[in-house]
Structures are given as C-alpha cells and as structure tokens.
C-alpha positions in Angstrom: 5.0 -24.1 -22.2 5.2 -20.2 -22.2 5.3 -18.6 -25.3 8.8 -16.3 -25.9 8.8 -12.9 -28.0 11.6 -11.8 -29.4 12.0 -8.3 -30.5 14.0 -5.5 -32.5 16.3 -3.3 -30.0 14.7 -0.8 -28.2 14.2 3.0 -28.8 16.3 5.2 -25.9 14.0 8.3 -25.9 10.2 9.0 -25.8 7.9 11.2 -26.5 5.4 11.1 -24.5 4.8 10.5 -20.6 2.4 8.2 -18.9 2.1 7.3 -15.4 0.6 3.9 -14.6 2.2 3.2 -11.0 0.1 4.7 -8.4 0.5 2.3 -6.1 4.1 3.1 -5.8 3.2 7.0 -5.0 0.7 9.6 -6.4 1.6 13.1 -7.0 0.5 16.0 -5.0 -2.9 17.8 -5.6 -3.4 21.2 -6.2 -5.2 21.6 -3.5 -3.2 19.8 -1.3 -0.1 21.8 -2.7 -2.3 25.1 -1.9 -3.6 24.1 1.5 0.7 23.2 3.0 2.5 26.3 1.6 1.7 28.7 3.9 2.9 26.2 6.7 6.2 26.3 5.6 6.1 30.3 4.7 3.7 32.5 6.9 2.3 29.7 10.1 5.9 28.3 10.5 6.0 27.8 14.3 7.1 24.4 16.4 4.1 23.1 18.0 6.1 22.3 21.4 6.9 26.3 21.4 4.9 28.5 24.4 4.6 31.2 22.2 1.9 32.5 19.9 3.7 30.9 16.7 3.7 27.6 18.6 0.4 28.0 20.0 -1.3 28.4 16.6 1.1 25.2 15.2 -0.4 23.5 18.1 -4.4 24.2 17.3 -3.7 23.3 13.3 -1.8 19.8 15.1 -5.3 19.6 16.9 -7.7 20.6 14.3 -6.3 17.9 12.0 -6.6 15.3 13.7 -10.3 16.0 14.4 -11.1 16.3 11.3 -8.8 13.0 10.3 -11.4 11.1 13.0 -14.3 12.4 11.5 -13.4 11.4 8.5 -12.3 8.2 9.4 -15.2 7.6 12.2 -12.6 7.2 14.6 -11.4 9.3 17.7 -9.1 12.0 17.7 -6.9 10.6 20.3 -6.5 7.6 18.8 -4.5 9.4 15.6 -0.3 9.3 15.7 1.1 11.1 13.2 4.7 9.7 11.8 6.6 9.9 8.8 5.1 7.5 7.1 3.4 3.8 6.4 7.4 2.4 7.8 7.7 3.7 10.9 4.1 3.1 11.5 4.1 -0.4 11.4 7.6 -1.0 13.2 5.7 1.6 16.0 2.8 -0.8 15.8 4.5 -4.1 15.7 7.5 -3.3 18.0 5.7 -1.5 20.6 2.6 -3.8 20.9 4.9 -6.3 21.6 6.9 -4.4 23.9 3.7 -3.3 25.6 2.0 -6.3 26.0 4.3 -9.4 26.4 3.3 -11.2 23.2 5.6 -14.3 22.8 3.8 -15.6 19.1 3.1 -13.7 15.7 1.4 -14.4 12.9 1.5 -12.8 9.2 1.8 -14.0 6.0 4.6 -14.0 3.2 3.0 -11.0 1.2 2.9 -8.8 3.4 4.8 -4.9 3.2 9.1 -5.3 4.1 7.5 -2.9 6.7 6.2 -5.4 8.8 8.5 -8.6 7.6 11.7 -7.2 8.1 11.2 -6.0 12.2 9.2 -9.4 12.8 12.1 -11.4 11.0 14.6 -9.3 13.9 12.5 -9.9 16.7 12.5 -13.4 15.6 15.8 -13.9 15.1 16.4 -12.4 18.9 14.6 -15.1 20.3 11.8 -12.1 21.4 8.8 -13.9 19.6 8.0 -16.5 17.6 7.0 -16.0 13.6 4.8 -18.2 11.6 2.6 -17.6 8.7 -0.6 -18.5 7.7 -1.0 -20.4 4.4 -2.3 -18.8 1.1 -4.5 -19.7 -1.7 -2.8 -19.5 -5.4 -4.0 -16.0 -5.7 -2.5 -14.7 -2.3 -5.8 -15.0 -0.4 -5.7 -15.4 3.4 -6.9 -19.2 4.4 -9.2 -18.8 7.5 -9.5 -22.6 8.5 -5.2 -22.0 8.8 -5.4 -19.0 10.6 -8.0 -20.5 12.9 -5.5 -23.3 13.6 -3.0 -21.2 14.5 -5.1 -19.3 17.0 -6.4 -22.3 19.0 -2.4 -23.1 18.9 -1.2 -20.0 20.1 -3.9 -17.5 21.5 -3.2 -14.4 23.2 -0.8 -13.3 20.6 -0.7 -10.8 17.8 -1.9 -11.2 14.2 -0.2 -8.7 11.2 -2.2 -9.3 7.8 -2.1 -6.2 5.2 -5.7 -4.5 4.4 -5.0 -4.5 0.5 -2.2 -6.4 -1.2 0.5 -3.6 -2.9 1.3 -5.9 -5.3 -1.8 -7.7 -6.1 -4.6 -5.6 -4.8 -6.2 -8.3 -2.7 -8.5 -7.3 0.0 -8.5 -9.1 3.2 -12.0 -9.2 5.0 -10.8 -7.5 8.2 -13.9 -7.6 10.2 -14.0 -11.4 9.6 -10.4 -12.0 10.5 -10.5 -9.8 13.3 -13.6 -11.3 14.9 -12.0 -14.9 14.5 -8.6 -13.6 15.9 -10.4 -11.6 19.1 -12.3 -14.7 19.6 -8.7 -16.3 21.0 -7.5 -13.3 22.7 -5.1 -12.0 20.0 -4.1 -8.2 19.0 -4.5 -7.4 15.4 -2.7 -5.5 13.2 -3.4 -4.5 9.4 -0.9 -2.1 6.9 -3.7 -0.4 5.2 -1.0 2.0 3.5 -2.5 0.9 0.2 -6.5 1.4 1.2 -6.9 4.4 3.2 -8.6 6.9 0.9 -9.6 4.3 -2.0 -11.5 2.4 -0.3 -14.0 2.1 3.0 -11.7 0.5 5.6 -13.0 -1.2 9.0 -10.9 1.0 11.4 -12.9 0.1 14.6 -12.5 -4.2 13.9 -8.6 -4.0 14.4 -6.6 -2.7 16.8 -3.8 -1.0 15.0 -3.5 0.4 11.2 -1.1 2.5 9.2 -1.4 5.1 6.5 1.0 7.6 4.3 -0.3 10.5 3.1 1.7 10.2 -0.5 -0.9 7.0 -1.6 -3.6 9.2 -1.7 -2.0 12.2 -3.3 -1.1 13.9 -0.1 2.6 14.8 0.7 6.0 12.9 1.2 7.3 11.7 5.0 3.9 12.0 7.2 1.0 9.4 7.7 -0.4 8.1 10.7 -0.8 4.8 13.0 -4.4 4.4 14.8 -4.2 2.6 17.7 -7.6 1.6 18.8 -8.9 3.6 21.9 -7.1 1.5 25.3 -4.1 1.2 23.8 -1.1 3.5 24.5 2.0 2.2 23.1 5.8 2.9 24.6 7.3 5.1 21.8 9.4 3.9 19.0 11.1 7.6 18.7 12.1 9.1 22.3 12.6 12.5 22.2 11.1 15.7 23.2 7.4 13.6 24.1 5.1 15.3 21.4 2.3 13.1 20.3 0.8 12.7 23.9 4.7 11.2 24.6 4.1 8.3 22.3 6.5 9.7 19.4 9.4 12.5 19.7 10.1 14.4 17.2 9.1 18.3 16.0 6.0 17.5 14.7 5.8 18.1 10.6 3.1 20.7 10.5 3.0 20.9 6.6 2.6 17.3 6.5 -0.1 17.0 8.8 -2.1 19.5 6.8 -1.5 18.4 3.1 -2.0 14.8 4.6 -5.9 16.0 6.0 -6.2 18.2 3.1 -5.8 14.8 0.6 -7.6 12.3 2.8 -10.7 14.7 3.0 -10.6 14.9 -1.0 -10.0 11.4 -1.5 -12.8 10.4 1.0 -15.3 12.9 -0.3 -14.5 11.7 -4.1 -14.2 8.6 -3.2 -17.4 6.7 -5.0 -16.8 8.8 -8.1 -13.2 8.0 -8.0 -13.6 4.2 -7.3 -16.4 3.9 -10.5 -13.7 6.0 -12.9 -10.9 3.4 -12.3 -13.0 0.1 -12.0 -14.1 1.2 -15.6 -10.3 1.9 -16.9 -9.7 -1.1 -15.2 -12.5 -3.5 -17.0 -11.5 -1.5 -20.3 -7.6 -2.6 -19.7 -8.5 -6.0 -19.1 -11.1 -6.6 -21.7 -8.3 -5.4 -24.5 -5.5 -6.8 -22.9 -7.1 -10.4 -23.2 -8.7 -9.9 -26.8 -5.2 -8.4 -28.0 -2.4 -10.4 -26.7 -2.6 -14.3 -26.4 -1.6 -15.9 -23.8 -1.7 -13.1 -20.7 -3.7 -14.2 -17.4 -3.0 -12.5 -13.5 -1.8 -12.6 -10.9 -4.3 -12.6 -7.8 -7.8 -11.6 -7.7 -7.2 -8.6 -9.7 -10.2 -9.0 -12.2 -12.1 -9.0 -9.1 -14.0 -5.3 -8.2 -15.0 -7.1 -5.3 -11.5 -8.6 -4.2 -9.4 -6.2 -5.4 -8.5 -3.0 -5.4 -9.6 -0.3 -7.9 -7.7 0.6 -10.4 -4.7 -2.1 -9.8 -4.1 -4.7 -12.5 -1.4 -7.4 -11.5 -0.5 -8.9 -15.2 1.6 -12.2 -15.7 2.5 -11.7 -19.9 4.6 -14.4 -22.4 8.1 -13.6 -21.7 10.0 -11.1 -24.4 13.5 -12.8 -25.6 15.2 -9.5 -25.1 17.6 -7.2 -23.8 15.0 -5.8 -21.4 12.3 -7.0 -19.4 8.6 -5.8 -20.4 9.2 -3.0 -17.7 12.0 -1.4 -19.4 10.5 -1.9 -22.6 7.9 0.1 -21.1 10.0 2.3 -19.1 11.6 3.2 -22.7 8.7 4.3 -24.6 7.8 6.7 -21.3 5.3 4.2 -19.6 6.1 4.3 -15.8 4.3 0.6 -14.2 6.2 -1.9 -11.9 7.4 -5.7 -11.9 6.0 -5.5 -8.6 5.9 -2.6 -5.7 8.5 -0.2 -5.5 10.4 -1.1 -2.6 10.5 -4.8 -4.5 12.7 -3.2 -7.4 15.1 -2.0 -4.6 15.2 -5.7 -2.8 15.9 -7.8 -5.6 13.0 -9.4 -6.7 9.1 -9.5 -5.6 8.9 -11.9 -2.6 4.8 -11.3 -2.9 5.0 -12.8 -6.9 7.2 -15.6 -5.5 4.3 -16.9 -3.8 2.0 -17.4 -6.5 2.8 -20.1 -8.5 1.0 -18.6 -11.8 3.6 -15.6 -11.9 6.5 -18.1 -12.5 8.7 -18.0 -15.9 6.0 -15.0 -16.7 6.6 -11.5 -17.7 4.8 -9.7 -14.2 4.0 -6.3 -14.7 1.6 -4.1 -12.2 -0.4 -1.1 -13.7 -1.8 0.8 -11.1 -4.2 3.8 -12.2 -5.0 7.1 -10.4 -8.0 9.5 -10.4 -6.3 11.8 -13.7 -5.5 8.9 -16.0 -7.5 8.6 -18.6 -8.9 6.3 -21.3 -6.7 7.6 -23.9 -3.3 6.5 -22.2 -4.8 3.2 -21.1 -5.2 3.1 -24.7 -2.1 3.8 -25.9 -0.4 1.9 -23.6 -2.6 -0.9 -24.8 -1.4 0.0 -28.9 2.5 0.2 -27.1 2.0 -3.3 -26.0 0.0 -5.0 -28.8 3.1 -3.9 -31.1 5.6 -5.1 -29.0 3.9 -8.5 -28.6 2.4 -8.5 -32.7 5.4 -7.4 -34.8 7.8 -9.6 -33.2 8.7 -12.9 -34.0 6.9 -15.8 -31.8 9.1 -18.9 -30.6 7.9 -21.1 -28.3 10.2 -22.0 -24.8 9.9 -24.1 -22.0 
C-alpha cells in the first residue's frame, strides 16, 4: 500500500525562485554570453561567403572545431555541427542506415523520442527491423540480452543513450561497444545528457550527439561525431557546408558559445562533479530521514551509476488538486515528473518501465554548478511541510 497525503489548497504566487531542472536546459554563462556577442554584432559574416567577412567566419568555423577535438581527444574532421542533440541523432540513425544497408536495430525503451520516434518510422516502413534489449528494474542495460540479440542479428546497428535523462543511469559504453563490434554491428550512443559532466568514451562508439544548451552553452547548435571512416549522406541538403554532409548557413554564434561552454565545463569539470555529488548525498540523506516512505527511481544514489547531481525520486502520492510538481511549481521550485520533452508527450515512457515508479509521486531534481546548499535546503523545508502538516490516509 502507498501512503496518500492530502493537503490544504495551494498558494498561486511565490516569492522566491529556484531552479532544480538542469537536465531539462542550463542557462547561459557569462562567459559564454561574452565570448558569442560579437558574432552576431561586429564578425557577422556567412562562412560559405568568398569575401573577407566570410573568410574570417570560416577560420572561427575551423578553429572551433579544433579546439572541440582537443577537448574531446577526438579529430577535428570527425565534428558536425547541427542544431541540436534532435537532428543529431535522426542524422546519425537515418543516415547510418541509409549509408550502410543495416536491415536490424537495437535500442531500448528509455531511450531520448530523438532516437525512438525515427526508429519507430523506419520501422513501420518496413526499412529495418526494431527490437529492444531487456532492462533490469532500475533501467540498466542486460548484457547477456544484448549479447543474444547480436549472435541473432549481427552486422546491424545498436542505439543505447550514454546517461539516462530521466534517471541518470550510465551505460558502460566501452563494454557494450566491444561486445557489439565483436558481431559486426555500428553503435550509436545520445550522450546529450553527459558531454561536459562527465568523461565520455568517444573513440569506443561510432556515432554520439551533443547540444550545447546541457552544459550551459547556447540554444539550436551541438554536434554529432562520427568516428573517423565514416561519412554519412546528409540529413539537410542544401548549399553542402559541413564538408557536404549538412546544408545549411552555418550558426557561427552557436558554434562559439557552444566551444566556449564545453571548454569551461571540461576544464571545471572535477570541481564541478565533487560540488553536485555532495548536494546530491546532502538531498538524499534528508530527504530519507524527513519524509517516510520516499525511495528512487534507478541507480540514482549511485556516484558511480549515475549521473552527478540528478536525483530521480518516487514520493507517497498527495490527494490533491495538483501533482507534487505543481505543488512545487507553485512555491517557485522549477524540477520535472520526468524530462522535459516527456511533459509535452503525455506521460514519461522511461518511468513506465520501472516498475517501482508505479502509483508514486515521480519527481526529478536535477542540479547545476550555481545551486547551492541553501536552496537544496529549502526546497527540502518546502517539501517536509507539505508531506508533515497534512493529514496522512493510507490508499491502495
């Protein structure tokens, strides 16, 4: 049985402002913000231009993606900008198969609508076939499954997401991509959600995705990598910038404040991993010793399995008006019942497959490098009152 909290109406205003969904976005820098603005003021050329305003929009094109690879220990010519963590996987995914004739695909059920939605349509075409690879009860990859499917159907292409945006669960890619080369098979990984938090295995896959606005970089630019050997027919056709592998006039302010925020995000990186795994063990130490009853969802707890600074919660359920998250939402507390792109769809389909999230109040907090250990705190008193004052009833 789940215990139900019911609870007096809620206020319609707040007074204060606290941003606890990071995974959804991150806002811009300062010194991101400084490094783009003269890109759309003074250095506003069109790279594609044979002038000297194109020329120099051409060198910053080139001097970014240098500087991405070194960052990223990766070439510069393996780098494709786009506008984002979406059209980089459908580039990934669509062309790969285009390119190389692959007939099966395997993901899982959690992964990104980025990479579900085009497989489902090429599935439903008749162009490939889709299965996915069975999960654990907190959303971990099983290896003997995805080993099964591989002596099944080698020679294929394998789609599984870096880190979870939902749960925070890392997937061992070197492992999984070792097992899947061993049969032949392409792999793909969204790592939209690790880039820039955490150390990410580039050269074990052969494609990966990554928006600038996770790791407080701009809006509508990130980048696929697509290991060194592959050149991929383009998703956009157009006027062949990119090396011809994605039309479009390439967005020069974006490229920079993208570089700009991965270089601070790599460079701060052990400092900023340490600051949220210690918000993180502070949120969960008082969550549990405050209100009865709360477990979640994943391998959240986990510094190891999870990501830092991302805290997948199943609570009781409140017998209100409101879920927790507009409860939340109400007293100025921005978190999530799941990702962001969920809320739009209707419903997590990620939470769905974890049986513990069922008939539970599912609310992600997700922490960034300026929150601090007084708004974990208060959110913590926000939500002790709401559970403590009310009156407790017990449901089925």
């Amino acid at each position: 049985m789940n215990q139900l909290y019911t609870h007096q109406p809620f206020i319609s205003f707040y007074t204060m402002a606290i941003y606890f969904d990071n995974s959804a976005t991150t806002s811009l820098s300062a010194p991101v913000l400084e490094a783009l603005l003269p890109y759309f003021t003074q250095h506003f050329g069109n790279a594609s231009s044979s002038h000297w305003a194109g020329r120099e929009a051409k060198k910053v094109i080139q001097s970014s993606r240098r500087q991405i690879a070194d960052l990223l220990t990766i070439n510069p010519e393996e780098i494709i900008f786009t506008s984002g963590g979406t059209e980089a996987d459908n580039f990934a995914l669509k062309s790969s198969i285009q390119q190389y004739n692959i007939r099966h695909v395997l993901t899982s059920k959690i992964e990104h609508k980025a990479v579900l939605q085009p497989l489902n349509q090429l599935a439903q075409a008749g162009r490939i076939q889709l299965d996915y690879v069975q999960l654990d009860e907190q959303g971990q990859v099983s290896i003997p499954d995805l080993t099964q499917w591989l002596e099944k159907h080698p020679n294929g292409l394998v789609s599984l997401m870096h880190a979870n945006n939902e749960l925070g669960t890392l997937l061992n890619l070197e492992e999984v991509a070792a097992l899947t080369r061993q049969y032949g098979a392409y792999v793909h990984t969204d790592t939209v959600q690790s880039i820039g938090k955490v150390p990410v295995p580039l050269h074990a896959v052969d494609f990966a995705t990554a928006s600038a606005h996770k790791f407080r970089g701009p809006k509508g630019i990130g980048f696929l990598y697509a290991r060194q050997g592959h050149r991929l027919p383009a998703l956009l056709s157009g006027g062949g910038q990119e090396g011809g592998q994605r039309g479009g006039t390439e967005n020069i302010p974006g490229i920079v404040g993208l570089t700009k925020a991965l270089e601070l995000a790599i460079t701060h990186q052990t400092s900023t991993i340490a600051h949220l795994n210690s918000l993180k063990t502070h949120f969960i130490d008082e969550i549990q010793r405050q209100i009865p009853g709360v477990s979640f969802n994943g391998r959240c707890q986990s510094f190891e399995a999870s990501l830092p600074g991302l805290i997948n919660v199943a609570f009781p359920l409140l017998d209100g008006p409101c879920s927790l998250v507009e409860a939340l939402d109400q007293r100025g507390i921005a978190v999530s019942g799941g990702s962001a792109c969920s809320n739009l769809a209707g419903g997590s389909h990620v939470l769905q497959e974890i049986p513990s999230s069922f008939g539970r109040e599912n609310v992600r907090f997700s922490f960034g490098a300026d929150n601090t250990f007084a708004e974990v705190n208060e959110v913590l008193a926000i939500l002790t009152e709401l559970y403590e004052t009310e009156e407790v009833s017990l449901a089925l």
